[in-house]
N, C-alpha and C positions, 0 to 999 in steps of 0.2 A: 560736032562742035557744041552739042547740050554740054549746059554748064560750065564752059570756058570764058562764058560773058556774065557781067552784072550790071544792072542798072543802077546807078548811082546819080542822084540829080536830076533824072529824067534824060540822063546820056548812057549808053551803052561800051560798059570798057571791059577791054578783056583783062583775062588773068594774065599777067609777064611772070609772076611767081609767088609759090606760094611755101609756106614750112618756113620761114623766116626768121630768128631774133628780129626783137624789135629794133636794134640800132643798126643791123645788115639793112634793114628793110627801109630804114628811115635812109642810111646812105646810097643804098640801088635808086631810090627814090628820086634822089637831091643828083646825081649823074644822069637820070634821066630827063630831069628835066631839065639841065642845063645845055643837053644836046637844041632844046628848043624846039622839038619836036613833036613831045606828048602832054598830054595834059595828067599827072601821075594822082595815085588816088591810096592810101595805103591803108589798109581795114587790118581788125581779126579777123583771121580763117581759121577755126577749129582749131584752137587753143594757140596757134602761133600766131604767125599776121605775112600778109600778103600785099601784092604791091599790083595793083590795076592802071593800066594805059587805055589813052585815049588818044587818037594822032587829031595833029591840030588840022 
């Protein structure tokens, strides 16, 4: 599991995905957090961007 987590905030979310454009990632995003479920967190990762969870 090295490296499938980041600390973001002082909370630890994992990676859901990563290689992204940024408007897939901003919309994976916006669906997950509608489920009401995770707390979602969308960074750059190595030139693309990435989309980190958090369950509530």
């Amino acid at each position: 599991m090295a490296g499938r987590h980041k600390v973001i905030g002082g909370k630890r979310f994992w990676r859901y995905r990563v290689g992204l454009g940024h408007d897939e990632a901003v919309r994976l995003g916006k669906e997950l957090r509608e489920t009401g479920r995770y707390f979602v967190r969308i960074q750059r990762h190595e030139g693309k961007w990435a989309v980190y969870c958090l369950e509530k």
